[in-house]
N, C-alpha and C positions, 0 to 999 in steps of 0.2 A: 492393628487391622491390616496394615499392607503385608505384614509380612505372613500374616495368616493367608490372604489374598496370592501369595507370590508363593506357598509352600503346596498349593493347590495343583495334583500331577494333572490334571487337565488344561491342557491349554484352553481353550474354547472358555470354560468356566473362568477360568483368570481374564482374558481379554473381555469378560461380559460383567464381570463384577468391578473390572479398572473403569470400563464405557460407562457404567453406571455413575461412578463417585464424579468421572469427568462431568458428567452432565448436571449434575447437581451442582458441580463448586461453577458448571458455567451459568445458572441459573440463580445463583446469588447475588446480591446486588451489589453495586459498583461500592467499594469502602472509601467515604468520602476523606478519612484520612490519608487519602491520597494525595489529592490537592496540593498543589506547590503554594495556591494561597490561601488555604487555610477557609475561614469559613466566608471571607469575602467573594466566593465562586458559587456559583449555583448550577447545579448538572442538567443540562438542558436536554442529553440524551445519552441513552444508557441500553447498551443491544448486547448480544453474547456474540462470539465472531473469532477470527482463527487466522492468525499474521501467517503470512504466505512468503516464507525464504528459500533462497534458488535450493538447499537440500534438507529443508527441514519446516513443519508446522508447527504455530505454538496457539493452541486453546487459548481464551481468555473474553476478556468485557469492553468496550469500547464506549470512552463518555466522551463526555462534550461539553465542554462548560465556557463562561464566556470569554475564557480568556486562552484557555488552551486545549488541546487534542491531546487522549491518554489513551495506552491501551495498558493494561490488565492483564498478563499472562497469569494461567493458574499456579504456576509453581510460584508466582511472583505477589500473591495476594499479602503479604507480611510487609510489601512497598519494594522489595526488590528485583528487581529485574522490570520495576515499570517505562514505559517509554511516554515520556511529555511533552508535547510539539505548540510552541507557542501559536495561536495564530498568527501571528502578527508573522510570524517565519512563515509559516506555507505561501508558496512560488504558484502550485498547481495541483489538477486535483481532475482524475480519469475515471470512465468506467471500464471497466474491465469483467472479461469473464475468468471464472477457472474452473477448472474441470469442462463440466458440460451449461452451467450454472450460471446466468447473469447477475451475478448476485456480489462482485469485487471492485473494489476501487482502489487506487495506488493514489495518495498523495508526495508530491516533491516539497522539501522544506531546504530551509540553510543547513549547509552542511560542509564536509569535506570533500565529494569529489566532486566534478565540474562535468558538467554536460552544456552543450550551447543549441539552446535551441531559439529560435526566429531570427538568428543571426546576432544574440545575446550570450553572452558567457553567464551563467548563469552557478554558484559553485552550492550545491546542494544533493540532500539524500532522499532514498525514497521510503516508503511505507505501504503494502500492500496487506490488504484484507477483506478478510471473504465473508459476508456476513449470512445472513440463513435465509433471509429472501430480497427478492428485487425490493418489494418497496421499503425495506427497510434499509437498504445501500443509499435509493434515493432519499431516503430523510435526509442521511448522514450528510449525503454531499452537500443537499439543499440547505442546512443547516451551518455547513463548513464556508459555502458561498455568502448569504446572512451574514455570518461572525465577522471575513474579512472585509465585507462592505465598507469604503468606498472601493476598495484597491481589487481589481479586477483581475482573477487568477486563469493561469493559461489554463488551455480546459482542449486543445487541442479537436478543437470543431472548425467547421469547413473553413469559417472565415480566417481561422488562422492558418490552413492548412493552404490557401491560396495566398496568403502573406509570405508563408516559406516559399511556395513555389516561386514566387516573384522575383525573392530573394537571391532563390541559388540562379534564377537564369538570368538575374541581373548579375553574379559573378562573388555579391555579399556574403554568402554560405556555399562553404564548400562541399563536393562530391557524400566525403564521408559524415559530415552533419546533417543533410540534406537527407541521406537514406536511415538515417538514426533516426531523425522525426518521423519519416515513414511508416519506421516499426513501431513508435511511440503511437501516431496515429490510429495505426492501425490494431492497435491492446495487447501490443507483445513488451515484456517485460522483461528485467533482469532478474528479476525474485520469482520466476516462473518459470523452470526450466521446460513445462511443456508447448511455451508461448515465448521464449530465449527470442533476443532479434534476431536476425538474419542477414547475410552482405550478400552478394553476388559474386564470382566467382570471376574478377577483371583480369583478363590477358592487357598485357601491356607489353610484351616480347613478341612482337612480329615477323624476329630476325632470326631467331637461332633453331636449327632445327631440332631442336628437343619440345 
């Protein structure tokens, strides 16, 4: 089929025949042979949705079950290429827009690189995903908040956002942490090169005339 699909001199007709098959494998249901545990998990929620990386998107399915966060890329339906996020790992958990769209949220989990944010070293990765409407992002979060209950995930809302401030003018968090949360705050992302953080642009040479 694909490569009947791919031998087609019309572009227009290949991208509308590819958008097709995409939408269908995104409208199948989550293969529960995914599961890292088998049948003692139960999928609490189950959306179509589209991982957001700083140069590239990947289609796929987003579940939920009560023990961990999965996502589902389409090339990845055979179990490869899936991504499985314990709860028990997720750190934090944002909304975010992309595009023009309210419809994204970025979870931070354990991982390998380090970002500090409330004046914590904190060493973990993120995960950004756009799903196809607001109230279906809010399930997800509402649901990701639920699972980690009791433990309380940074969620980067005012009250923490005046915890940081405290922070850095009490001298605890430095300059360059302090505007990292900002951008955090504010739903600017690494995985979103239209939304990239942003620093300011510090003169620190008052002497030389260049």
């Amino acid at each position: 089929w694909l490569r009947t699909v791919l031998s087609n001199p019309s572009r227009r007709e290949r991208e509308k025949e590819l958008g097709k098959a995409i939408e269908r494998l995104e409208r199948a249901p989550f293969d529960i042979s995914t599961l890292a545990f088998g049948m003692e998990e139960s999928v609490l929620f189950d959306e179509p949705c589209t991982a957001i990386y700083a140069l590239a998107k990947a289609p796929g399915r987003l579940c939920l079950s009560g023990e961990a966060l999965y996502f589902v890329p389409i090339h990845g339906r055979s179990g490869g290429g899936v991504t499985c996020i314990l709860i028990s790992a997720v750190k934090s958990v944002r909304h975010l827009q992309h595009g023009i769209r309210d419809a994204a949220f970025e979870i931070g989990y354990e991982g390998s690189s380090v970002i500090e944010w409330t004046g914590e070293s904190v060493r973990q990765r993120t995960l950004m995903l756009a799903l196809e409407s607001t109230h279906a992002r809010d399930r997800a979060i509402s649901n990701i908040h639920l699972l980690a209950a009791p433990r309380k995930l940074i969620t980067f809302q005012r009250v923490e956002l005046e915890n940081a401030v405290n922070s850095w003018r009490a001298g605890d968090t430095s300059n360059f942490d302090y505007l990292m949360y900002l951008n955090f705050a504010a739903g600017r992302s690494f995985n979103d090169l239209s939304q990239y953080p942003v620093l300011p642009w510090i003169i620190s040479d008052y002497f030389s005339e260049k």
